[in-house]
C-alpha positions, 0 to 999 in steps of 0.5 A: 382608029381614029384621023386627026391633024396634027400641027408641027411648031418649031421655034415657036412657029406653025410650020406643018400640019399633019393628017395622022391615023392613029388609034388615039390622040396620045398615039397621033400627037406621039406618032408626030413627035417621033419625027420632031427635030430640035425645039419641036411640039406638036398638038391636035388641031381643034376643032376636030372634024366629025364626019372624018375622025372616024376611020372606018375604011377596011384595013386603014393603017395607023400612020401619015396620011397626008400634009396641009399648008399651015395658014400664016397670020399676017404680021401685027399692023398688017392685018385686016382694019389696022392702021397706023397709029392705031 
């Protein structure tokens, strides 16, 4: 079994990122889409975090395992070292 994160977009925005168990990344990215409503995709998060992808505790269970905050970009012109006019 495997743990991954998974990030929701709706409408063209990142909206959720979801922590899955699963038994494959095929079976994650379908366990997510399950639950999507509307224009909704899912895709695995990467970089995948090695000491986590594993799940080797005794009877782990495929499914949610828990929910992150998605971070935002700021918006063009806002972010870091532009100015305007730039």
């Amino acid at each position: 079994m495997i743990r991954v994160a998974v990030e929701l977009t709706e409408n063209g925005t990142a909206c959720r990122r979801l922590i899955v168990q699963a038994q494959s990344l095929l079976g994650a990215l379908s366990l997510v889409e399950e639950h999507c409503v509307g224009d909704c995709t899912a895709r695995v998060v990467f970089p995948i975090e090695p000491e986590a992808f594993f799940v080797r505790e005794p009877g782990a269970t495929v499914g949610l395992v828990g929910v992150e905050p998605v971070e935002k970009s700021p918006p063009a012109g806002e972010r870091s070292g532009e100015t305007a006019g730039s």
